[in-house]
C-alpha positions as CSV (number, residue, x, y, z in Angstrom):
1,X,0.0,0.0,0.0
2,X,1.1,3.7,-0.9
3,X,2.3,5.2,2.2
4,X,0.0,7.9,4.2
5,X,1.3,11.1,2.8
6,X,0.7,9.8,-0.8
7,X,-3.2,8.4,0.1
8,X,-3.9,11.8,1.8
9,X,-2.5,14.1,-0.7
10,X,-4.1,11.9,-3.9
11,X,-7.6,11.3,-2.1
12,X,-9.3,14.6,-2.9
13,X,-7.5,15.2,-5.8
14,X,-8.2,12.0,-8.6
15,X,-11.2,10.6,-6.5
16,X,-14.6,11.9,-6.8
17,X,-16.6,11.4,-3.8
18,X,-20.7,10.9,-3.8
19,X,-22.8,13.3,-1.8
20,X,-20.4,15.9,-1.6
21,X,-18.3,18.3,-4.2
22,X,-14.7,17.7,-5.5
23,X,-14.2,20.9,-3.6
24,X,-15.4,20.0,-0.1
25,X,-13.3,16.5,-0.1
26,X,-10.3,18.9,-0.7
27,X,-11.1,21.7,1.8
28,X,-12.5,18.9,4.2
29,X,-10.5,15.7,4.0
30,X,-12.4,12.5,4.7
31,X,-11.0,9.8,7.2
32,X,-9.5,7.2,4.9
33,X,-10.6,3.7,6.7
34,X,-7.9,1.2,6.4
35,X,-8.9,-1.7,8.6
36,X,-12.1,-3.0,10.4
37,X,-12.7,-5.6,12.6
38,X,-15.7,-6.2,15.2
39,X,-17.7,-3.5,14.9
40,X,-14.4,-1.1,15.1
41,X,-12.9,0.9,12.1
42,X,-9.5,2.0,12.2
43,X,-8.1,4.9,10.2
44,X,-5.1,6.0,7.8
45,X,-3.5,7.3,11.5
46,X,-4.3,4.3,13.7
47,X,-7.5,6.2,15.3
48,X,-10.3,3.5,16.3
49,X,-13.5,4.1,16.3
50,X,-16.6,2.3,17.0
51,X,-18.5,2.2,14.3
52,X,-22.6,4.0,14.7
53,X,-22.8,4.4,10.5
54,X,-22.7,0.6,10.0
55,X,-20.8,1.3,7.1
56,X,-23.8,2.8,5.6
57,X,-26.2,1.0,7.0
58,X,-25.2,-2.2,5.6
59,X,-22.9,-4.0,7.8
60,X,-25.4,-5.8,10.2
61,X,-22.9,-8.6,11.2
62,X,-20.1,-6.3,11.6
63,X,-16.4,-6.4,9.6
64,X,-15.3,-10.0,10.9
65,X,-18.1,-12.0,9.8
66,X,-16.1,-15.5,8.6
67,X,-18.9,-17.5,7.5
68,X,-19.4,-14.6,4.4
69,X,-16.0,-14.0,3.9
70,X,-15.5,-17.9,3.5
71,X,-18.8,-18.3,1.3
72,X,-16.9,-15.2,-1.0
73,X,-13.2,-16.6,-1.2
74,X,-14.7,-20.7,-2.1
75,X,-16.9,-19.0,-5.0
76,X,-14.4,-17.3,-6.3
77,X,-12.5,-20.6,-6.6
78,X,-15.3,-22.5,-7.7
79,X,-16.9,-20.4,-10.2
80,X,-15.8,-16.4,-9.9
81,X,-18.6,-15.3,-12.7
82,X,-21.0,-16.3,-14.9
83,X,-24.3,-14.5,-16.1
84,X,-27.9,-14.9,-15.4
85,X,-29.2,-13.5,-18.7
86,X,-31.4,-15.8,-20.9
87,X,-30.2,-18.9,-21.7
88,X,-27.5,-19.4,-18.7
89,X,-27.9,-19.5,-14.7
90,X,-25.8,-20.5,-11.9
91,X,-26.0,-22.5,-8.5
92,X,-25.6,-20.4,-6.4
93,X,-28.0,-18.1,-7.6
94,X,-30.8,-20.7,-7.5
95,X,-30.1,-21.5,-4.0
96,X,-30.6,-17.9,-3.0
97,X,-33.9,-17.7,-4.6
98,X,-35.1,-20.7,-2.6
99,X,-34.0,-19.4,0.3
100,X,-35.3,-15.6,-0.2
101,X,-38.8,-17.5,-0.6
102,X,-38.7,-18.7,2.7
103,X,-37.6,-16.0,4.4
104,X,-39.8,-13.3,2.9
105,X,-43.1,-15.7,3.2
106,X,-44.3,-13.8,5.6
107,X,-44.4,-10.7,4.1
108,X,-46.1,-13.1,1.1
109,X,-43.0,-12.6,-1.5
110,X,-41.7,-15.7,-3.2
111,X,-39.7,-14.2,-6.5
112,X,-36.9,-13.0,-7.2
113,X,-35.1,-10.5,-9.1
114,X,-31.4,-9.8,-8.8
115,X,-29.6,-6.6,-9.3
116,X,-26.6,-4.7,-8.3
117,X,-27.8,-3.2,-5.5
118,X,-30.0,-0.8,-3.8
119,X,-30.7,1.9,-6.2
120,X,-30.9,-1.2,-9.0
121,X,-33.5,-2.6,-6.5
122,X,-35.8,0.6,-6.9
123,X,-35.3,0.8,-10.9
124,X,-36.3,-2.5,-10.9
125,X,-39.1,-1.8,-8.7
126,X,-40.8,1.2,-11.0
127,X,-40.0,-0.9,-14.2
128,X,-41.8,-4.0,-13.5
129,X,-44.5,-1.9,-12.1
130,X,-45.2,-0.2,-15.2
131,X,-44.8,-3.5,-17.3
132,X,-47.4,-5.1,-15.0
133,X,-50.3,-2.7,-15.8
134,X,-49.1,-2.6,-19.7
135,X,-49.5,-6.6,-19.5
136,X,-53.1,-5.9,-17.8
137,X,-54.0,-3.6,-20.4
138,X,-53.9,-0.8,-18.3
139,X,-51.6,1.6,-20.7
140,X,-52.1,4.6,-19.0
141,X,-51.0,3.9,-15.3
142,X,-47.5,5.0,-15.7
143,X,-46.9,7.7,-12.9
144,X,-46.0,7.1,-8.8
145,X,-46.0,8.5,-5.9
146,X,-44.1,8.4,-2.9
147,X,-43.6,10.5,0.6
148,X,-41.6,13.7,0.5
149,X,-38.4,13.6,2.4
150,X,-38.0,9.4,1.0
151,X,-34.9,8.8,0.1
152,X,-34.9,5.7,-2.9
153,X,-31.1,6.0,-4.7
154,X,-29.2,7.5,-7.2
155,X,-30.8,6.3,-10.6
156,X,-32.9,8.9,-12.9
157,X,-35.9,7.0,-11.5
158,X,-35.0,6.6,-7.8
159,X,-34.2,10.2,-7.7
160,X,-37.7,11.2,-9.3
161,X,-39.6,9.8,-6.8
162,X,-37.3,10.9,-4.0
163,X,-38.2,13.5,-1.6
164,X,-35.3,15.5,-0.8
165,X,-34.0,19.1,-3.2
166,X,-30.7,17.5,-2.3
167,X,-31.3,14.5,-4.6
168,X,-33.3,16.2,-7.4
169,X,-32.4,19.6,-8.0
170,X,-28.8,19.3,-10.0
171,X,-30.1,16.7,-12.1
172,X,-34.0,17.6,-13.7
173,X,-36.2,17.3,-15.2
174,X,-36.4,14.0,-13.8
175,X,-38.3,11.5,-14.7
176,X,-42.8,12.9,-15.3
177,X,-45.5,11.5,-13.4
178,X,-44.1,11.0,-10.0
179,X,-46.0,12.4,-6.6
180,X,-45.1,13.0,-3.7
181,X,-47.3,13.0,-0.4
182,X,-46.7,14.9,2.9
183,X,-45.1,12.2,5.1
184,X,-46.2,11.8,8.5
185,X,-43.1,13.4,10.5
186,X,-44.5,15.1,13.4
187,X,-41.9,17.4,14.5
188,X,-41.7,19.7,10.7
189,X,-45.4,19.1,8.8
190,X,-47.5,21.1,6.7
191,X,-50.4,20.4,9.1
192,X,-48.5,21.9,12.5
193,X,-49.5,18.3,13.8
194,X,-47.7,16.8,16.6
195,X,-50.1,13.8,17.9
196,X,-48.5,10.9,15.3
197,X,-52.1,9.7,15.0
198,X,-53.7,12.6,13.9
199,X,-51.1,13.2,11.7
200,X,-50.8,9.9,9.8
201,X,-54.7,10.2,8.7
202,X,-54.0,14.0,7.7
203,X,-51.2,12.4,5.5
204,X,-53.6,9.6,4.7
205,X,-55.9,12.0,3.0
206,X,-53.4,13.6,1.1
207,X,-52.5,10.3,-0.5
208,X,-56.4,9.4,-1.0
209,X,-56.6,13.2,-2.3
210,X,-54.1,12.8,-4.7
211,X,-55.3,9.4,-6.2
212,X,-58.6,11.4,-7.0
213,X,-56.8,14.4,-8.4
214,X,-54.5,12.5,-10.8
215,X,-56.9,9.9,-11.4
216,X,-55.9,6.0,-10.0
217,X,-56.1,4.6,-13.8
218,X,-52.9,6.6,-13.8
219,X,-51.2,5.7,-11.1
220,X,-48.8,2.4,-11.4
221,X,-47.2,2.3,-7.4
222,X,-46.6,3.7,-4.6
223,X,-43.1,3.2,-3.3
224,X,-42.1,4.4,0.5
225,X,-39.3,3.4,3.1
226,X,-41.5,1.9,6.3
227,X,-39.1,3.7,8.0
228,X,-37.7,6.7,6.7
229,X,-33.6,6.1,6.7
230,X,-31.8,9.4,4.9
231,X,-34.4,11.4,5.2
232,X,-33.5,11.3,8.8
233,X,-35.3,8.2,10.7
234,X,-38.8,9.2,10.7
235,X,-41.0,6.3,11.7
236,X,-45.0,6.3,10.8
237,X,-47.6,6.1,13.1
238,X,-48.5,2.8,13.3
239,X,-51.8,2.9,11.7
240,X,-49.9,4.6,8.6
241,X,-48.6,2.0,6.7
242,X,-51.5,-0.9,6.5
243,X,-54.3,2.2,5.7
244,X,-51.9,3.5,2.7
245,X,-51.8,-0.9,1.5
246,X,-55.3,-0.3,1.7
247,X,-55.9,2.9,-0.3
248,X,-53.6,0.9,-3.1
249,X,-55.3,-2.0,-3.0
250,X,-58.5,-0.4,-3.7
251,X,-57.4,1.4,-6.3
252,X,-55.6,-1.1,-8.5
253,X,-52.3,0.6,-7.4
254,X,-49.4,-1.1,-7.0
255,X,-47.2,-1.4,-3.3
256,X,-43.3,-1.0,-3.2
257,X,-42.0,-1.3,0.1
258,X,-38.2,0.0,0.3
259,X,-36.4,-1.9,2.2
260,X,-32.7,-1.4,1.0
261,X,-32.5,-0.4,5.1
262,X,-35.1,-2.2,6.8
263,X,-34.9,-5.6,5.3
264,X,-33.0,-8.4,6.8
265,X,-33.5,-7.1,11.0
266,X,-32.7,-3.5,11.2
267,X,-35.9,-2.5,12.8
268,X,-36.3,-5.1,15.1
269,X,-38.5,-7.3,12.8
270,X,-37.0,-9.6,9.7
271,X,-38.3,-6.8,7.7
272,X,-40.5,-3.2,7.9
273,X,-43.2,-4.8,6.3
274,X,-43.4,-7.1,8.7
275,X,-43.3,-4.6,11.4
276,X,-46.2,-2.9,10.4
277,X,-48.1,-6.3,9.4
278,X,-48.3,-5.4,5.7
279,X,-47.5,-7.0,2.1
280,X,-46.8,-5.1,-0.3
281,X,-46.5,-6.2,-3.9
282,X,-42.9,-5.7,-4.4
283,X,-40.4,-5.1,-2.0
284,X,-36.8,-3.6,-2.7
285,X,-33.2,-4.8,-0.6
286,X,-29.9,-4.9,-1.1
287,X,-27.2,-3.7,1.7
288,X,-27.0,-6.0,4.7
289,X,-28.6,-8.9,2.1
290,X,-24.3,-9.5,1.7
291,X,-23.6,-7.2,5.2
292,X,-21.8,-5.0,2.6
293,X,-19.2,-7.7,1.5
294,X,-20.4,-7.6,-2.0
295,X,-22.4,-5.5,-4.3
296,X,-26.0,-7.0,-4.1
297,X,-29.4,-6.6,-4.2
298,X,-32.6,-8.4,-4.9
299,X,-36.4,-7.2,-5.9
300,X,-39.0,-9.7,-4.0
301,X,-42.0,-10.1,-5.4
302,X,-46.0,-11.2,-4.3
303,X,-48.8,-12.7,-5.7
304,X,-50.2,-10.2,-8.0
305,X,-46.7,-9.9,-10.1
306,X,-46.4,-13.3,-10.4
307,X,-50.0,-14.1,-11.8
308,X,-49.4,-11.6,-14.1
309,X,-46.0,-12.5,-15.1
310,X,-45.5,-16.4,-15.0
311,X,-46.9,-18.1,-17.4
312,X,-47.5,-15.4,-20.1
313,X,-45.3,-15.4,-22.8
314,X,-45.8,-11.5,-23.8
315,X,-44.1,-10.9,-20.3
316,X,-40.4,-10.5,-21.4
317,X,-38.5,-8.6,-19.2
318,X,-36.2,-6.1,-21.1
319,X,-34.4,-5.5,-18.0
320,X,-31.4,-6.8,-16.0
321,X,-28.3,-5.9,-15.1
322,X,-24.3,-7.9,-15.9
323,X,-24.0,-8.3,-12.4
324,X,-27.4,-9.8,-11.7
325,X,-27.2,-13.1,-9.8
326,X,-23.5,-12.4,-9.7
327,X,-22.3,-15.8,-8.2
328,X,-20.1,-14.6,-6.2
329,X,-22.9,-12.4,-4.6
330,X,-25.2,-14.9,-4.2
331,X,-22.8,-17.1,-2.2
332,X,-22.2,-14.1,-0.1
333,X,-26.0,-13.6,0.6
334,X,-26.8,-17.4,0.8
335,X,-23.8,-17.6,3.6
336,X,-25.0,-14.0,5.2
337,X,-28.7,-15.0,5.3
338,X,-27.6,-17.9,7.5
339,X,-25.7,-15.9,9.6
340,X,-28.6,-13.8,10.4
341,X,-31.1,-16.3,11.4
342,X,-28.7,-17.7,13.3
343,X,-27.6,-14.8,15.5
344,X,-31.0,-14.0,15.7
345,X,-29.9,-10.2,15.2
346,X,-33.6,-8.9,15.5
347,X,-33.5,-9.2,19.1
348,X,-30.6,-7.9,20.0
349,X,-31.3,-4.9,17.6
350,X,-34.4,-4.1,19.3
351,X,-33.0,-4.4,22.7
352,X,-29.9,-2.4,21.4
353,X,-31.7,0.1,19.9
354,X,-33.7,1.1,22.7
355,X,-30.5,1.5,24.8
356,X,-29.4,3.9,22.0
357,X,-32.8,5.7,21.6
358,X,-33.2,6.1,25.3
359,X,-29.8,7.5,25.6
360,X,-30.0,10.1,22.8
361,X,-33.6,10.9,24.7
362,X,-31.6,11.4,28.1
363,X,-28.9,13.8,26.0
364,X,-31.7,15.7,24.5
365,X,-32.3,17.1,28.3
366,X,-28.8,18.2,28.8
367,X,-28.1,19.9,25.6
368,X,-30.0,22.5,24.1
369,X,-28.3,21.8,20.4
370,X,-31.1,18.5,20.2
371,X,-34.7,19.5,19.2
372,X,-36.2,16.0,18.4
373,X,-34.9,12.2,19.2
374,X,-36.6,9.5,16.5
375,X,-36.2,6.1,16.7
376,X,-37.5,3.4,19.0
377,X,-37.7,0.4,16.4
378,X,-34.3,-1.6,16.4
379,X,-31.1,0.2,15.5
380,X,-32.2,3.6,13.8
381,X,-31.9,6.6,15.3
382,X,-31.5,10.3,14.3
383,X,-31.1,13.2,16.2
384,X,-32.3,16.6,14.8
385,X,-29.7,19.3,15.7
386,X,-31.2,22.9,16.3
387,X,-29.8,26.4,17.1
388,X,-33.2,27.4,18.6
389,X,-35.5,24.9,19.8
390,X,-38.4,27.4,20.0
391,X,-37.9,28.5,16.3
392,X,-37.0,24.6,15.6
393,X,-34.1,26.6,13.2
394,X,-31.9,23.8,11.8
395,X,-27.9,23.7,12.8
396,X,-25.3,25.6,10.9
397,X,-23.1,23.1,9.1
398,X,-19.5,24.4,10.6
399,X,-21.5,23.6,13.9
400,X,-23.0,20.1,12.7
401,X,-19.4,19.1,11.7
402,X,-17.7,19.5,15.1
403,X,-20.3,17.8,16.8
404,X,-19.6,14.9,14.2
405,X,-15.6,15.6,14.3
406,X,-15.8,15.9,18.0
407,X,-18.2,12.7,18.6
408,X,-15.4,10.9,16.2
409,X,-12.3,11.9,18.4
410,X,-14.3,10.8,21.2
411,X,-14.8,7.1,20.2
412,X,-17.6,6.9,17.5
413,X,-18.2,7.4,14.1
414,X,-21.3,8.9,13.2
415,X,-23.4,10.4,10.4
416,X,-24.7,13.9,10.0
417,X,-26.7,14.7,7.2
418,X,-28.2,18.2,7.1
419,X,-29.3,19.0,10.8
420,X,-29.9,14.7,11.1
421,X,-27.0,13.1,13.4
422,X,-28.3,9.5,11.9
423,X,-27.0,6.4,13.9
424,X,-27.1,3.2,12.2
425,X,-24.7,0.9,13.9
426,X,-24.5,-2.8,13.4
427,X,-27.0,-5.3,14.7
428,X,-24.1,-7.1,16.4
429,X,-23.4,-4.1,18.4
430,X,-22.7,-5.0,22.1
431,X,-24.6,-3.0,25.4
432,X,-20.9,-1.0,26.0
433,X,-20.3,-0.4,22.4
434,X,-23.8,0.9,22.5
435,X,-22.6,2.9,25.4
436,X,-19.0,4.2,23.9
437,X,-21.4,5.9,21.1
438,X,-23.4,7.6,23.6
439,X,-20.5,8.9,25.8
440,X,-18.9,9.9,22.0
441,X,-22.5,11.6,21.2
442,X,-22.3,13.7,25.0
443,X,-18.6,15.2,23.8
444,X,-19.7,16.0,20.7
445,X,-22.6,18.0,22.1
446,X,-20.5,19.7,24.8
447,X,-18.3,21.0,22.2
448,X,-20.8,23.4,21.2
């Protein structure tokens, strides 16, 4: 490996990084991770760190997981590549369908359709959606909705139905016909709502609103994160979730659950559909699916697709990816999926998360800089940084970045986005590492 000077002085300059400028990774160099181990990351200067980012929400089992790396090194012995397109397939591949089916019964998804990754996942998602109605008949339902502030990738059709400026503005027009809905966040709505209940139906009738508006004949699906993750943890109400399955149901409209975050344990339950007791139609993962050894990513599917699909022979799909059912991948996600069930991770992320979101809770009493702690299901948290808490005005970013810096010097590694300090740590995380980020969290604050 090139020694520190030359990684530090070459990082910025030949290396674009995503979800920042060229400028800001010169003016603000980025810790340059060289090892990992645990749930620990160490950097370029020997500083460790427990990790509350999960990598980016993807490395559930944390960075020593052997059974995956084992499952990655024998594939790449046995068979290192080998395409899924028409015509060919691959073992391991089939094994991981089989196994998907069982785990996602449940949440009554039994296909499925691999990709790259998460933002893969969500194309996926809107194209099949579309092709499902054409195959119908239904021509004319070709537009979407979703919830303002959702966050679904990077693609030209992930960013179109996302809910953020920050993910749309550089790069429209985007793609027509998508909709978004006010999404039921109680501490910044359009409604001045602050009871979660009353705020989910006020939501609820926007949605039913905007089906009558647009017309539902014209409406293909209605994608939305059970949890909101970058859009800084916002959990529904309860109630929210199976009434907005019902207002699609009854309207021919199609449900996409995106769970590139919530599948696989991160909320507490196997996935956010099944937290909320819902199934949608078509349901989008990738990230801890390989605990972010490999890129990965798969498209479940229900019922309705496969009536429509299976057995028709005008149901081509013109869509796939070189990497889909990479072998290599699949091994890693047949080997990962084990893993999983067999740590049981949804109960320690429940009981793990609590201590996190009772914690953050407790620090939002002794410093003035927290306006609103959201969490509460498994290992998701944000905190949303003010500089007034009457006025609710969001943190400057000089300030965000020293709590962040600070936190980091202190033992922890966390993510600020905007005013969000988001902490998505992995599922293996123990009670004191739990701890260590909470201690890192009370420096950071103090340093304000």
């Amino acid at each position: 490996m090139k020694d520190s000077n030359f990684l530090k002085e070459h990082n910025g300059r030949l290396m674009w990084h995503p979800m920042t400028s060229p400028q800001d990774s010169i003016d603000q160099p980025p810790k340059i991770i060289t090892e990992a181990d645990g749930v620990s990351i160490v950097d370029l200067d020997g500083h460790r760190v427990i990790d509350g980012v999960g990598g980016l929400w993807n490395v559930n089992l944390g960075y020593s997981c052997q059974p995956v790396k084992d499952a990655i090194a024998q594939q790449l012995d046995t068979l290192p590549y080998y395409s899924t397109f028409r015509g060919t397939s691959n073992d391991a591949a089939i094994e991981l369908s089989y196994e998907l089916k069982e785990f996602f019964a449940p949440d009554g998804l039994s296909r499925a359709f691999f990709t790259s990754g998460g933002s893969d996942s969500v194309e996926t998602s809107l194209r099949l959606a579309r092709q499902y109605h054409k195959l119908r008949g239904e021509h004319g339902r070709t537009k979407f909705l979703s919830l303002k502030k959702g966050y679904h990738g990077t693609h030209i059709g992930g960013a179109s139905v996302n809910g953020n400026a920050n993910f749309r503005n550089a790069y429209e027009p985007l793609l027509p016909g998508c909709f978004h809905i006010p999404v039921p966040y109680t501490y910044r709505n359009p409604f001045n709502e602050t009871d979660p209940e009353k705020l989910a139906q006020l939501c609820l009738q926007s949605l039913e609103d905007e089906i009558a508006f647009q017309g539902a004949n014209t409406i293909a699906a209605m994608i939305m994160e059970p949890i909101l993750g970058a859009g800084g943890v916002i959990p529904p109400h309860p109630s929210f979730a199976p009434a907005v399955q019902d207002i699609c149901n009854r309207n021919g409209i199609l449900l996409i659950t995106d769970e590139v975050i919530t599948a696989y344990g991160r909320t507490g339950a196997w996935s956010g559909a099944r937290l909320w007791g819902i199934q949608p139609d078509m349901m989008a993962t990738a990230k801890a699916i390989t605990n972010g050894y490999f890129p990965f990513g798969a498209v479940m599917l229900g019922d309705r697709m496969v009536e429509v699909f299976e057995g028709n022979p005008a149901a081509k799909i013109g869509h796939g990816y070189t990497y889909s059912g990479h072998p290599v991948g699949a091994a890693a996600a047949l080997a990962c999926l084990a893993e999983t069930k067999r740590l049981n991770v949804v109960e320690n992320a429940a009981a793990r998360g609590t201590q996190l979101f009772e914690g953050c809770k407790a620090l939002m009493e002794k410093h003035d800089i927290i306006g609103d702690v959201r969490g509460g299901y498994g290992l998701m948290t944000a905190i949303e940084m003010v500089s007034d808490r009457t006025t609710k005005k969001p943190i400057d970013g000089a300030t965000a970045a020293k709590v962040q810096d600070t936190a980091y010097r202190s033992g922890a590694m966390v993510r600020v986005s905007g005013p969000n300090l988001i902490l998505s740590p992995p599922l293996v995380l123990s009670q004191t590492g739990a701890a260590t980020i909470l201690s890192a969290l009370d420096a950071g604050f103090a340093a304000t």
